[in-house]
C-alpha positions in Angstrom: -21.1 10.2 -0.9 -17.7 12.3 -0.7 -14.9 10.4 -1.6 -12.8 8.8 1.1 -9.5 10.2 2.1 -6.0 8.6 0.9 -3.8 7.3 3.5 0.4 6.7 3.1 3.3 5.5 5.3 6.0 7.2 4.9 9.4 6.7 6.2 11.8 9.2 7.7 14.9 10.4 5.7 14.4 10.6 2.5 13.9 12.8 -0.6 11.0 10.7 -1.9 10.6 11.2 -5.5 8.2 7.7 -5.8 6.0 9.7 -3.8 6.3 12.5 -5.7 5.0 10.9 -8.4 2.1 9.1 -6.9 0.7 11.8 -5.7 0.0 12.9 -9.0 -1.2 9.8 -10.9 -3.7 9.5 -7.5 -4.7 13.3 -8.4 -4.9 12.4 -12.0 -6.7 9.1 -11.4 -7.9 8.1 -7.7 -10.4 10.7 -6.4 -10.1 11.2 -3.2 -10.8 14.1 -0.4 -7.5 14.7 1.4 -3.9 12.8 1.4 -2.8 11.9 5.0 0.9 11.4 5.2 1.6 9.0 8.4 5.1 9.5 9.3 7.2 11.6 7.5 6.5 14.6 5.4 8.9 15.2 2.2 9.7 19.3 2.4 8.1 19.8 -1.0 4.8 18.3 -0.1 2.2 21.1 0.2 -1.4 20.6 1.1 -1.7 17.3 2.2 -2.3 16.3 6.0 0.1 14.5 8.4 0.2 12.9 11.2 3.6 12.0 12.6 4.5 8.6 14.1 7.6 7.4 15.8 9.9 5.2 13.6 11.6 3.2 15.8 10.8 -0.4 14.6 11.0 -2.6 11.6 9.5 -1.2 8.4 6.6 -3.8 9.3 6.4 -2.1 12.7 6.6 1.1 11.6 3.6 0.9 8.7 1.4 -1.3 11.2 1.8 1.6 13.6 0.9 4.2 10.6 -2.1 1.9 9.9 -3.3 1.7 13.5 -2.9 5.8 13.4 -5.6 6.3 10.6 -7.7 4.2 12.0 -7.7 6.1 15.2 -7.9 9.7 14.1 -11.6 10.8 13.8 -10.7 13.0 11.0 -9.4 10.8 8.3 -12.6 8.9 6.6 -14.0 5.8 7.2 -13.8 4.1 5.1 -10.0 5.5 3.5 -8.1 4.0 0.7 -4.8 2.6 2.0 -1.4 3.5 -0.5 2.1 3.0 -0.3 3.9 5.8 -1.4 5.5 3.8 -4.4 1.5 3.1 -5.9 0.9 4.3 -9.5 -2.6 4.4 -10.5 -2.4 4.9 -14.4 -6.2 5.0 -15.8 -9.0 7.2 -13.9 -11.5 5.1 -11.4 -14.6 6.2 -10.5 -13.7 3.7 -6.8 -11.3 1.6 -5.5 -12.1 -2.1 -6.2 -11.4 -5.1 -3.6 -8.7 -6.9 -5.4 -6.5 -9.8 -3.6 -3.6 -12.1 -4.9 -5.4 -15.3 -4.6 -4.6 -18.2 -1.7 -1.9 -17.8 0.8 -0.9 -20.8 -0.2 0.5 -20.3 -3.6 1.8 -16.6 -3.1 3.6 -18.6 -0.3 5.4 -20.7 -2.6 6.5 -17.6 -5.3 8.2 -16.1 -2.4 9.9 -19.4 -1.0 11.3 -19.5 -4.3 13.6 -16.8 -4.1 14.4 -17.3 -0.2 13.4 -17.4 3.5 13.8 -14.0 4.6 11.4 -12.0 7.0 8.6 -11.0 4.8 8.0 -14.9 4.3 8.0 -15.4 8.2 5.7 -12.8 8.3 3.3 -14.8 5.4 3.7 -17.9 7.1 3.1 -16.7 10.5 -0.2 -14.7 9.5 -1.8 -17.5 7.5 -1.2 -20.2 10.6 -3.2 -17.4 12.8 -6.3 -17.1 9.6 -6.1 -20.7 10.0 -6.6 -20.7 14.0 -9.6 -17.9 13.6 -11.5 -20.2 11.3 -10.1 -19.9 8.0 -8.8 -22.6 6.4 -7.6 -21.5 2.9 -7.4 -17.7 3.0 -6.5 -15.4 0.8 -3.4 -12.8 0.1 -4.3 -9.2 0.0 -0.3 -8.2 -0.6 -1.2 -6.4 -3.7 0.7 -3.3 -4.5 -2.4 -1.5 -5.3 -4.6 1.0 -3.5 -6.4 -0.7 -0.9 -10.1 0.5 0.8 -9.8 -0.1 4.4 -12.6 -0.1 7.4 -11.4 1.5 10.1 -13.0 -1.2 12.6 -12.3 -4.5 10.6 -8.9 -2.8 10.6 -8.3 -2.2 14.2 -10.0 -5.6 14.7 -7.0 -7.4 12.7 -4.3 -5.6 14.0 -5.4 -6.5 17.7 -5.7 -10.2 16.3 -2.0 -10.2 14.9 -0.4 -8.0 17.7 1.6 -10.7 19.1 3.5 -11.3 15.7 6.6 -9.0 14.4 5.8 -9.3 10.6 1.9 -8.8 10.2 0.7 -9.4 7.1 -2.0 -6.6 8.0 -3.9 -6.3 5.0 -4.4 -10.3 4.7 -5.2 -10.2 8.3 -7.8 -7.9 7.4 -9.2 -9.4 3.8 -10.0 -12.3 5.3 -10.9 -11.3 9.0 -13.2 -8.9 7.5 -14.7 -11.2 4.6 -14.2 -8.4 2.2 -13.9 -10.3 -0.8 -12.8 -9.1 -4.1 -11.2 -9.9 -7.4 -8.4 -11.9 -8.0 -5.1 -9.9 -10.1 -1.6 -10.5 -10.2 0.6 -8.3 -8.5 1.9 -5.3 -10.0 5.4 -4.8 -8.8 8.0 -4.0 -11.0 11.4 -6.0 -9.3 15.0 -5.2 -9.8 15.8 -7.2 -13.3 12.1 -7.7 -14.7 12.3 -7.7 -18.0 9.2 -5.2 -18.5 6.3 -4.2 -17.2 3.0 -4.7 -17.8 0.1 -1.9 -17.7 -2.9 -3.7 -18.6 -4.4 -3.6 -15.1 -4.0 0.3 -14.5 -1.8 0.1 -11.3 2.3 -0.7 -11.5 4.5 -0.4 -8.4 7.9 0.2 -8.3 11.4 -0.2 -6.6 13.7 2.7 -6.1 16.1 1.5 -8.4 13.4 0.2 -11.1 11.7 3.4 -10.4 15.0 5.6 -10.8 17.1 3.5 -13.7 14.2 1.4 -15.1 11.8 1.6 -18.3 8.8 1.9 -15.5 10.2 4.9 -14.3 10.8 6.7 -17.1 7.4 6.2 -18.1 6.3 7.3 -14.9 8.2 10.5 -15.1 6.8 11.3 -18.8 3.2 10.5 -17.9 2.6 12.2 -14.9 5.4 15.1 -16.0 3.0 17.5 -14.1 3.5 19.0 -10.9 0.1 18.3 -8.8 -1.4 20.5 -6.3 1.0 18.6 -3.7 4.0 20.0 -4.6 6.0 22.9 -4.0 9.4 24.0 -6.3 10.5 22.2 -9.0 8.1 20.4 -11.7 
């Protein structure tokens, strides 16, 4: 079986060294057939397919308008792996596991700790919809990892959680789509952490942990290598 292609949001108007440096843990670790940038394209990236959208919304918008534009173009694979363009993948994988974050209902209550901003909205306004389709007790698929993603099941979730500004899209489609998978905590390394843990083989990072932190700098040293994606400067 060819290996499935890598799909990334990317935002307009900036520089994007985190993506820089995906791109080559992902060609170091994650085989994959092509790299689809939805969105923007950074001027150094070279070799990697794009597709671009208008960024007119929300960040939340914006990505759920990326997804639904993989899912739709009949030359990106089915099914792709879904990355953000801040994803490290740090030990090689032969495929992408199903991982999740465990119930809604706890990941709820880390992020009602440290405030009630949008993103929770978002949580608390996907999970009541789960809960109208049938599903009681579902599960968080908010990992900052790489993601496999069926274009249907997809497209199917989406269309379910149109009607809300803050889709939690790859919940919607976890659960929606019954696709399982293995529990792990998440990966993300926040402004202040103390460390960072690389144990599970992913880490995501911040721009400022990313530029200033410990994770970056061993970003930067491991994956010192320009890729095939890259044009200019190593």
């Amino acid at each position: 079986m060819a290996a499935p292609d890598i799909v990334v949001p990317v935002r307009e108007g900036v520089i994007n060294e985190q993506l820089r440096y995906a791109l080559r843990s992902w060609v170091t670790n994650l085989p994959h057939r092509r790299v689809w940038l939805i969105g923007s394209r950074p001027s150094w990236a070279t070799g990697v397919e794009h597709i671009r959208t208008r960024q007119v919304g929300t960040k939340y918008a914006n990505t759920t308008a990326a997804m639904e534009a993989a899912c739709l173009h009949p030359e990106i694979s089915d099914p792709f792996i879904y990355c953000n363009d801040d994803f490290f993948v740090l030990r090689r994988l032969t495929s992408v596991p199903v991982l999740h974050r465990g119930p809604v209902s706890e990941v709820e209550r880390y992020y009602a700790s440290r405030g009630n901003g949008r993103y929770l909205r978002g949580l608390r306004e996907t999970r009541d919809l789960l809960v109208d389709l049938g599903h009681p007790d579902p599960l968080s698929y908010e990992l900052h990892v790489p993601m496999p993603v069926g274009k249907q099941g997809m497209l199917a979730a989406l269309e379910a959680g149109r009607h809300l500004d803050v889709l939690h899209k790859r919940t919607a489609y976890g659960v929606l789509a019954g696709i399982g998978g293995k529990r792990m905590a998440d990966v993300k390394v926040i402004t202040g952490a103390p460390g960072f843990d690389k144990a599970s083989g992913y880490v995501s990072t911040m721009p400022d942990t990313f530029a200033r932190g410990a994770v970056g700098g061993f970003l930067r040293q491991t994956f010192r290598h320009p890729s095939r994606y890259e044009r200019g400067r190593g």
